[in-house]
C-alpha positions in Angstrom: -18.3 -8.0 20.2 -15.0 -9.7 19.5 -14.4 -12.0 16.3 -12.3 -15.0 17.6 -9.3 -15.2 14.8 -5.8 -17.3 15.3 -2.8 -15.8 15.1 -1.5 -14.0 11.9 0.9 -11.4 11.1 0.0 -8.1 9.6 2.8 -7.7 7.3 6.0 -9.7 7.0 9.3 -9.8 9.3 12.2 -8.1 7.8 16.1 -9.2 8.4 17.8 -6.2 10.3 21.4 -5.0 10.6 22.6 -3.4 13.6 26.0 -2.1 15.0 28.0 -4.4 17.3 27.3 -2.7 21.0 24.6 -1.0 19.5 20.1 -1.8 21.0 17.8 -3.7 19.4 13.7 -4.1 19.6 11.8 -5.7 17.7 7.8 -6.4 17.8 6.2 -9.5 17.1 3.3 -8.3 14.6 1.2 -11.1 14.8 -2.3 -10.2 15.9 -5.6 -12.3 17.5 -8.3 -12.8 19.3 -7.4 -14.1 22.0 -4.4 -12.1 22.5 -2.0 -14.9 21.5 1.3 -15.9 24.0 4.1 -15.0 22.4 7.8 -16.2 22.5 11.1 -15.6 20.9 13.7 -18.4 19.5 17.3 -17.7 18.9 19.5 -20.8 18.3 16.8 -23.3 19.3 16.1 -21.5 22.8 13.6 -19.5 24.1 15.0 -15.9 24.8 12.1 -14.4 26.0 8.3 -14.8 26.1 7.3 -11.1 25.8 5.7 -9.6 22.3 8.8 -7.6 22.1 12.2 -8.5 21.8 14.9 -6.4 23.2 18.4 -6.3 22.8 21.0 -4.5 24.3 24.6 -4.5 24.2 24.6 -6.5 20.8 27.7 -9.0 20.3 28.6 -10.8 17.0 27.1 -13.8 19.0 23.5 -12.1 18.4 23.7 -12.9 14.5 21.5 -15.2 13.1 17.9 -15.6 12.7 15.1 -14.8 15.3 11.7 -16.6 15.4 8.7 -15.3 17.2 6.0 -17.9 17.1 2.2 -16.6 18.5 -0.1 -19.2 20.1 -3.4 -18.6 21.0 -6.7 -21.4 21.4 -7.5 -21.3 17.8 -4.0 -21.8 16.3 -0.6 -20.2 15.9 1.6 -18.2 13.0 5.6 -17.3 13.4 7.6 -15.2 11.3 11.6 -14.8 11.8 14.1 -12.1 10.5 17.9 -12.5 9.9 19.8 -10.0 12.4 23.4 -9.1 10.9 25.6 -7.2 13.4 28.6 -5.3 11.9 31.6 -5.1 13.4 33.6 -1.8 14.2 35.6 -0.5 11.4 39.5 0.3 11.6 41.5 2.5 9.5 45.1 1.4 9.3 48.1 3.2 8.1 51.0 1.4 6.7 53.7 3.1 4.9 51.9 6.1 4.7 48.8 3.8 2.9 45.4 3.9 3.4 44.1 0.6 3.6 
């Protein structure tokens, strides 16, 4: 037998940094009984209503924070992270200088 429980995440979301071009996926951790819905916001919009986010072909665009918010009949929880995407790194020679 089954405990009924809302939402609630194991342990907390941490802020990521990835490599521009570069994959990412992420889980939502939150956990209950029902098995909550699940969706992902980005900038106010819903990217996807799957527990896991994925992410391909990052951009500098994809920076910023990501919410997953888990509903179920007895309540919800969220947790976000703050994704950072670096950029590509040049090496530039001038007058024999590194730079």
């Amino acid at each position: 037998m089954s405990l009924a429980a809302p939402p609630r995440f194991s342990t907390p979301m941490m802020n990521k940094t990835q490599n521009i071009n570069s994959q990412l996926v992420v889980e939502c951790g939150a956990y209950g009984m029902p098995v909550p819905d699940y969706q992902w916001i980005f900038n106010g919009s819903v990217v996807t209503r799957h527990r896991s986010l994925n992410l391909s072909s990052l951009r500098l665009d994809d920076q910023g924070f990501y919410k997953c918010i888990a509903n179920n009949s007895l309540g919800s929880a969220n947790g976000r992270f703050y994704l950072t995407i670096q950029g590509e790194k040049y090496i530039v020679f001038t007058n024999n200088a590194l730079y």
